[in-house]
Structures are given as structure tokens and as C-alpha cells.
PAFI-682049 format. One record per residue: residue number from 1; x, y, z of N, C-alpha, C in turn. Coordinates in pm, 1 decimal, decimal comma. Atoms other than C-alpha are relative to their C-alpha. Layout:
N
<NUM <X Y Z> <X Y Z> <X Y Z>>;
...
//
This chain:
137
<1 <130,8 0,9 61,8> <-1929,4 1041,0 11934,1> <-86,7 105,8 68,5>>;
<2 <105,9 -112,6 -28,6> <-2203,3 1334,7 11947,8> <-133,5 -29,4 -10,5>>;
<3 <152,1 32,7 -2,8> <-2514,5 1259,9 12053,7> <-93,7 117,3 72,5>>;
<4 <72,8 92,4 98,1> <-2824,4 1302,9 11952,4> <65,7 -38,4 -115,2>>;
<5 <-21,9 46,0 119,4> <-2795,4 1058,3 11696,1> <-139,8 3,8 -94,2>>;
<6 <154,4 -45,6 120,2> <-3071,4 1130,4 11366,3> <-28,2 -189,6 -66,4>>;
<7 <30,5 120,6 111,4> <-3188,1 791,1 11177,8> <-167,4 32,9 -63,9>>;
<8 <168,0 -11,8 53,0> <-3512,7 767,7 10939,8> <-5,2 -162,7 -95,4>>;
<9 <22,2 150,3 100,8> <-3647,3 462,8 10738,5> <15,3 80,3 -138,2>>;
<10 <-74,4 -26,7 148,8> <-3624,5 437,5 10379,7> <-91,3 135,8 -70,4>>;
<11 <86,7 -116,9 78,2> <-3915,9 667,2 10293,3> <-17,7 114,9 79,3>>;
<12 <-3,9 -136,7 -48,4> <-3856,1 904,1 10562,1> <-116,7 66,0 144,8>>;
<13 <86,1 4,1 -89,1> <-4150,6 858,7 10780,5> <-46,6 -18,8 134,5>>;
<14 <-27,3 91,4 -138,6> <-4046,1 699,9 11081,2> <212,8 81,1 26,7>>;
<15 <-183,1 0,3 -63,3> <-3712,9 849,1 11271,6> <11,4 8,0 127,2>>;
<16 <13,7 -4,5 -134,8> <-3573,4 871,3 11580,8> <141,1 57,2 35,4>>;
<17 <-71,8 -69,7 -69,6> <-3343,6 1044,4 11768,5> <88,7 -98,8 121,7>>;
<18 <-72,9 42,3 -122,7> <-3060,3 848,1 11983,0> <54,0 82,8 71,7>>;
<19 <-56,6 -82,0 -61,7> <-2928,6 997,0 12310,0> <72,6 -57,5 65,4>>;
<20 <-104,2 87,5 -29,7> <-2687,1 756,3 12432,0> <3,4 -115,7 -80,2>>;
<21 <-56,2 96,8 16,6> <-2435,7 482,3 12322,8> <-102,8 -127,5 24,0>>;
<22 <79,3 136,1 -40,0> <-2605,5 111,2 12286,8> <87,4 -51,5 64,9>>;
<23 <-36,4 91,2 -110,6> <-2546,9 -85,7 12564,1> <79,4 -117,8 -38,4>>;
<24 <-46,3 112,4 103,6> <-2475,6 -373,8 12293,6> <-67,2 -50,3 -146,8>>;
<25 <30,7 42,0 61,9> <-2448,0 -461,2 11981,9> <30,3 -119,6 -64,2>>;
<26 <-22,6 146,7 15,0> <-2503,7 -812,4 11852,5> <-72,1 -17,7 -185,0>>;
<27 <56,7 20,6 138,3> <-2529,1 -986,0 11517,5> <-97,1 -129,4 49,3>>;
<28 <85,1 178,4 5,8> <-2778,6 -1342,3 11518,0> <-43,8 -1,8 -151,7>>;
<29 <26,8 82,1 108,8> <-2784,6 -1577,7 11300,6> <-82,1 -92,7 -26,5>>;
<30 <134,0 73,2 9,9> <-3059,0 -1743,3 11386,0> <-56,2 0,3 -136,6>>;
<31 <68,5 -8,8 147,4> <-3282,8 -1834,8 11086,5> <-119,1 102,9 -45,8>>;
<32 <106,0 -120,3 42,1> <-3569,7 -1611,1 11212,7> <102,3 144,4 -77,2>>;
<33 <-76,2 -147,3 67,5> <-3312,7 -1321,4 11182,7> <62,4 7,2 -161,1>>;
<34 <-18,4 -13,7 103,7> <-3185,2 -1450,6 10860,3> <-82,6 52,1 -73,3>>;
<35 <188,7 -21,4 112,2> <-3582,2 -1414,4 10717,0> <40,4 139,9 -7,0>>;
<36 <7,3 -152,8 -25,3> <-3545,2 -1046,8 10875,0> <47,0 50,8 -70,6>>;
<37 <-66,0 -51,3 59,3> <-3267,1 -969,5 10717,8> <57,2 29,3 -95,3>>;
<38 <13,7 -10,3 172,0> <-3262,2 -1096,4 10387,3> <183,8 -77,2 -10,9>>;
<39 <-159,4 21,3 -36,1> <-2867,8 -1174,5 10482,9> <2,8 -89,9 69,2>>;
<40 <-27,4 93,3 -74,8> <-2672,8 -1385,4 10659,6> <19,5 15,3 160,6>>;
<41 <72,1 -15,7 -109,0> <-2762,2 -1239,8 10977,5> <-15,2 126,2 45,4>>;
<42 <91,1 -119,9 -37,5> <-2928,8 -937,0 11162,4> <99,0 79,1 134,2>>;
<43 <-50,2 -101,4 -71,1> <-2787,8 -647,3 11334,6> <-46,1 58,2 100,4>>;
<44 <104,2 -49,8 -105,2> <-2956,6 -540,4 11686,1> <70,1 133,5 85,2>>;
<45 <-65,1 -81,5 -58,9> <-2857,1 -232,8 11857,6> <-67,8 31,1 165,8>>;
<46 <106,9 27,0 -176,4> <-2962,1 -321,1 12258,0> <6,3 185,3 48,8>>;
<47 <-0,6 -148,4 -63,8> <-3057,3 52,4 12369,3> <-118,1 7,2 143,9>>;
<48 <121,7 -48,7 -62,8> <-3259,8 206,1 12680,7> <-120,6 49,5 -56,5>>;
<49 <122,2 -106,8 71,6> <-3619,1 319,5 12601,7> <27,1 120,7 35,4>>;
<50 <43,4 -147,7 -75,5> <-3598,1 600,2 12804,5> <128,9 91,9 -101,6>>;
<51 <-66,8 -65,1 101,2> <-3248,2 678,9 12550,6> <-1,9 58,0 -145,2>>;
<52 <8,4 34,4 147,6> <-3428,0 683,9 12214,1> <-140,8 79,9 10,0>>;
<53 <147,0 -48,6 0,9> <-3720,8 892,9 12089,7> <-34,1 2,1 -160,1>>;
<54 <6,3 57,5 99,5> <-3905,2 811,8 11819,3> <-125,6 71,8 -56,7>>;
<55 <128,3 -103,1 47,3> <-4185,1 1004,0 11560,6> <-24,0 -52,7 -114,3>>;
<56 <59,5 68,5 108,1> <-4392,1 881,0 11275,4> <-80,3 -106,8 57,7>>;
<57 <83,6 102,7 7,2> <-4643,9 619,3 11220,6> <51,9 -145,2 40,3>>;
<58 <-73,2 115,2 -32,2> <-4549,2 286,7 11369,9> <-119,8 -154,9 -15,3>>;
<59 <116,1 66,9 17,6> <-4748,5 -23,8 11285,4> <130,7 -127,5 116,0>>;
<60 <-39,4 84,9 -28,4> <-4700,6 -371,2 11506,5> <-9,4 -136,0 -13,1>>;
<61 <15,4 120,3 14,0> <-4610,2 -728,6 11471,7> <25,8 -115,0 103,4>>;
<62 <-50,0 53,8 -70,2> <-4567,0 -996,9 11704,6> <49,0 -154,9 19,6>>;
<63 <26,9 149,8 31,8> <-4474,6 -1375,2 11773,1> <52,9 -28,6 147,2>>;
<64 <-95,7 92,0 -83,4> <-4363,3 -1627,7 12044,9> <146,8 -4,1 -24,2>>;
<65 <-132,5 84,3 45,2> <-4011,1 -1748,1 12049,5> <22,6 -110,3 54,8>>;
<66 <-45,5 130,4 1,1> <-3826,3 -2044,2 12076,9> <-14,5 -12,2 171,4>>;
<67 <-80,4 -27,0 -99,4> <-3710,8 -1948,0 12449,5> <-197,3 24,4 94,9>>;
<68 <140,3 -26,7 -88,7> <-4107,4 -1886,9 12559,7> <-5,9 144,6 26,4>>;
<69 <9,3 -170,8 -7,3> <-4058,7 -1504,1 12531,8> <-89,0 36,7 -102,8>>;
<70 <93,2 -44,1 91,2> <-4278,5 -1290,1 12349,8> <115,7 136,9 -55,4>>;
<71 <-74,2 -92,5 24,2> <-4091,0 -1076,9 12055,5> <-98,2 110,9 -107,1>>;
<72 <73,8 -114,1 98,3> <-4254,6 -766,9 11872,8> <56,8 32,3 -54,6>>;
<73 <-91,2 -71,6 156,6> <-4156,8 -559,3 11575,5> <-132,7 135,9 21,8>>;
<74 <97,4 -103,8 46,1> <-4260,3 -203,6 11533,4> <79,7 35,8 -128,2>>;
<75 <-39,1 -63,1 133,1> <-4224,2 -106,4 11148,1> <-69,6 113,8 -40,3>>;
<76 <68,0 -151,5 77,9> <-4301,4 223,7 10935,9> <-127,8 -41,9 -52,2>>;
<77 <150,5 23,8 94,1> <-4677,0 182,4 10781,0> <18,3 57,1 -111,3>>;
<78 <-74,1 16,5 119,6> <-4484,7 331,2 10464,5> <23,5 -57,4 -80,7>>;
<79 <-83,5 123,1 63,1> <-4219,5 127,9 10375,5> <3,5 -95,8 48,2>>;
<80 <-8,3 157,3 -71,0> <-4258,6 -172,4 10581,5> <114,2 -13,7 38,0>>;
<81 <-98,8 82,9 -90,5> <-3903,4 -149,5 10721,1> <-38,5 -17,7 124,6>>;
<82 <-10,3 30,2 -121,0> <-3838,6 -279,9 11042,2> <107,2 119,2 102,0>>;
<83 <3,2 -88,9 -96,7> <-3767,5 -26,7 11304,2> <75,6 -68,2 149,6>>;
<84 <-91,3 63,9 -140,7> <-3704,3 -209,8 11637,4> <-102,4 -122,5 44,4>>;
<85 <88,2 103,8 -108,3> <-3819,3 -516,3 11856,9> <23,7 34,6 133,4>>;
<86 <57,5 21,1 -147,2> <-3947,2 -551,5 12187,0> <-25,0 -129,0 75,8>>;
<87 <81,2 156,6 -75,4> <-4051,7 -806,9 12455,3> <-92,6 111,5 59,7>>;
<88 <133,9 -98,0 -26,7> <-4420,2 -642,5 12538,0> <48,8 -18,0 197,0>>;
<89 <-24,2 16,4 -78,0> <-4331,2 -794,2 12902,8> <150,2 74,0 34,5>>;
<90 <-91,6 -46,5 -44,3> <-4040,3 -567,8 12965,9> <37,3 125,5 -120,1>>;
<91 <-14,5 -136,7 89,2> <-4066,8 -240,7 12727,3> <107,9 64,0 6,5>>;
<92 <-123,3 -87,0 -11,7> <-3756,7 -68,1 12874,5> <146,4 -48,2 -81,0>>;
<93 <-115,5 17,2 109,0> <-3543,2 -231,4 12609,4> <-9,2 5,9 -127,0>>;
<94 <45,2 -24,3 92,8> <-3546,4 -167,6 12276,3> <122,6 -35,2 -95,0>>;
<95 <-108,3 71,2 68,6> <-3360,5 -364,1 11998,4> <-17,5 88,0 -101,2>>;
<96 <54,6 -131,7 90,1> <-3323,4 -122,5 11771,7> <92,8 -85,3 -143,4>>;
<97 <-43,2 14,0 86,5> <-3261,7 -225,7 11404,9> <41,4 46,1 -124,1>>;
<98 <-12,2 -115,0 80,5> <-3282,3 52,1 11195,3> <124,0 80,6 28,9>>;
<99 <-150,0 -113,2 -31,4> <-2880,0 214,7 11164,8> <-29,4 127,4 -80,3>>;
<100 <3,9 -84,8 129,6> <-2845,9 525,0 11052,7> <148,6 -45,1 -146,3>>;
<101 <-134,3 70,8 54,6> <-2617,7 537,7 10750,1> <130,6 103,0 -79,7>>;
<102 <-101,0 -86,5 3,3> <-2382,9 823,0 10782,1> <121,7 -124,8 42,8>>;
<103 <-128,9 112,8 18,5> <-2025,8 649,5 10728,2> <63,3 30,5 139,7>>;
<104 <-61,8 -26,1 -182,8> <-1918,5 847,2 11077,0> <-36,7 -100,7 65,8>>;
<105 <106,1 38,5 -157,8> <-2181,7 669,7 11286,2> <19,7 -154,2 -41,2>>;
<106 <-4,1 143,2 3,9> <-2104,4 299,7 11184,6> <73,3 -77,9 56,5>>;
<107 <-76,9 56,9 -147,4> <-1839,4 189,4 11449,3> <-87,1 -14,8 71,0>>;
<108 <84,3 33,1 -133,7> <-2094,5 276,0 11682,1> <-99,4 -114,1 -16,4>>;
<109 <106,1 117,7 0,1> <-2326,2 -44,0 11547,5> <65,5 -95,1 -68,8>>;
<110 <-12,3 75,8 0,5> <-2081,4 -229,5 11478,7> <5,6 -162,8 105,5>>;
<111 <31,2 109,2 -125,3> <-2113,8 -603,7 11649,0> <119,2 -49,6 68,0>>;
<112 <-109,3 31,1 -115,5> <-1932,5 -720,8 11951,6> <-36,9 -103,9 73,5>>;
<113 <60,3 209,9 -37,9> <-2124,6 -1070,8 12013,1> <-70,7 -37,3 -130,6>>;
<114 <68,7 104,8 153,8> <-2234,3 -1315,4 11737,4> <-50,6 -117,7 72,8>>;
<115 <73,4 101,9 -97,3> <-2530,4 -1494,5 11900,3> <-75,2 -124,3 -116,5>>;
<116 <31,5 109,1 106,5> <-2699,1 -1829,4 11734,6> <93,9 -19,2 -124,6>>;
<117 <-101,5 36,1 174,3> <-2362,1 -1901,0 11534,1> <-51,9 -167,2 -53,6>>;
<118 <11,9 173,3 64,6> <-2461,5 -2302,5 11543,5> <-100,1 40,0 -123,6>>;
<119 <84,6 25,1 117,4> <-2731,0 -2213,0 11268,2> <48,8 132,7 -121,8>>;
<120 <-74,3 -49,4 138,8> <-2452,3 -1974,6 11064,1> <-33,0 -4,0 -97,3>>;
<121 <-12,1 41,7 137,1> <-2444,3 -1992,0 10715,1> <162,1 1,9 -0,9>>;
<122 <-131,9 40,8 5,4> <-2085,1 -2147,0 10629,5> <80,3 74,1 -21,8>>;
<123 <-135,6 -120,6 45,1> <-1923,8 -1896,7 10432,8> <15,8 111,0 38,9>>;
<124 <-53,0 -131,6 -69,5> <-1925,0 -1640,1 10653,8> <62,7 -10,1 118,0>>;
<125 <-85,4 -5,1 -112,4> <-1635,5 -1579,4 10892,7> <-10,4 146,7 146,8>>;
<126 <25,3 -102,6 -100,6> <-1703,1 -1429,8 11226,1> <163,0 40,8 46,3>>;
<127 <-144,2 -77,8 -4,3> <-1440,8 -1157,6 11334,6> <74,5 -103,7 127,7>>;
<128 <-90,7 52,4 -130,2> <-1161,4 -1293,3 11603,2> <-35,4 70,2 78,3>>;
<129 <-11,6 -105,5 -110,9> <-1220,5 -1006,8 11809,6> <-116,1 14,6 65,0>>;
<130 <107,5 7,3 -65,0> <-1572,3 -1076,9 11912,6> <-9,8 -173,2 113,4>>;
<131 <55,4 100,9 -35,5> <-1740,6 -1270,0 12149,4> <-93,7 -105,8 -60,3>>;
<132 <128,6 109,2 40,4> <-1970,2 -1597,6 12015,2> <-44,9 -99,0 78,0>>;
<133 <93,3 50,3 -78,7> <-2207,9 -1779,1 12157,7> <-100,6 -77,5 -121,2>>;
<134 <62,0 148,1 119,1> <-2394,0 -2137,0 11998,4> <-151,6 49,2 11,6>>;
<135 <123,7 -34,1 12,2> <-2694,4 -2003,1 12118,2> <-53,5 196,1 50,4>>;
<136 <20,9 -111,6 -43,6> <-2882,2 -1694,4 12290,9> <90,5 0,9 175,2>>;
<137 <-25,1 36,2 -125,0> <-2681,5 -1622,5 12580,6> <-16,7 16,1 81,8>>;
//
């Protein structure tokens, strides 16, 4: 893999530039992530801040979680996708959710833990070859 990697949202407004491999990527199935995702669960790509640079308009959202953490969302002021989350208390990580979607670059986000499987949806079979975990682990 050749990095930089290019991604943009749907209308073009928001992209960013990867410069290293994610650290990890995980699917959850949590229910918030289901909302997110519209699917049966959400795709996170765990990266460094300091690996990722990012240009366009960014608007923010935030909430509690279950766990007593605080999680953010920065999306395009565009199109309203979702872009990446944060914990405001520890910035140097960046869940990045936005793939690009060159057919090369999709190994690299594919998932390799499946976190919150207890709240699954049934008919979907997680791969053998990953790790899972009932909750966050």
C-alpha cells in the first residue's frame, strides 16, 4: 500500500489525506452504530491524529456514552456525512469513518474485531477469521 491515501465525502467538500496504515479496524454493532450506519453495523478506522490531515468545513456533534466517555462526530456542513469521531478528552485518536472507495484501498478497512456482537442483528454472520468481543473491549 502507497501512502498518502485521498478520501472526500459525498459532495466533495470535506477530504483528507491518510499517511499511515490504521492501527485498527473494527466493525460495532452496537445500536448507536446501527442508527449511524443505516446497516447492520459501522465501520471505524482507529488512526493517529498526527497520521491524517484533513480540509474543508467540518461541523460538530457530541454525546455521552454508555461507558461514561464522551464521543464526538465531526461531519461535512454539505452533505451531513459523517467524517470521524473523537473522545474531546484524548484528541490523538481519531475514528475515522469515512473510506475512501477506490476498489484497491478496501483491504486496508477491512475489519479485524467485531465489537458489541451481543446486540447483532441475527442474520448476519461474522467472519471466522476475526476477533469478537460481547462488548467494547
Amino acid at each position: 500500500m502507497q501512502y498518502p491515501i485521498n478520501a472526500s465525502c459525498q459532495c466533495g467538500q470535506v477530504s483528507y489525506q491518510l499517511k499511515a496504515a490504521p492501527k485498527m479496524v473494527a466493525a460495532c454493532h452496537c445500536k448507536e452504530c446501527q442508527k449511524l450506519a443505516t446497516a447492520p453495523f459501522s465501520v471505524t478506522a482507529v488512526v493517529d491524529e498526527q497520521d491524517i490531515d484533513f480540509t474543508g468545513e467540518l461541523a460538530e456533534w457530541g454525546r455521552p456514552t454508555d461507558s461514561g466517555n464522551r464521543n464526538h462526530a465531526k461531519f461535512c456542513t454539505g452533505c451531513g456525512i459523517r467524517i470521524y469521531h473523537f473522545n474531546p478528552d484524548d484528541p490523538s485518536m481519531i475514528k475515522l469513518k469515512l473510506k475512501p472507495t477506490d476498489e484497491a484501498l478496501q483491504p486496508l478497512f477491512e475489519p479485524t474485531v467485531h465489537v458489541w456482537v451481543k446486540e447483532k442483528v441475527s442474520w448476519y454472520q461474522i467472519p471466522d477469521n476475526v476477533k469478537v468481543f460481547q462488548e467494547q473491549p
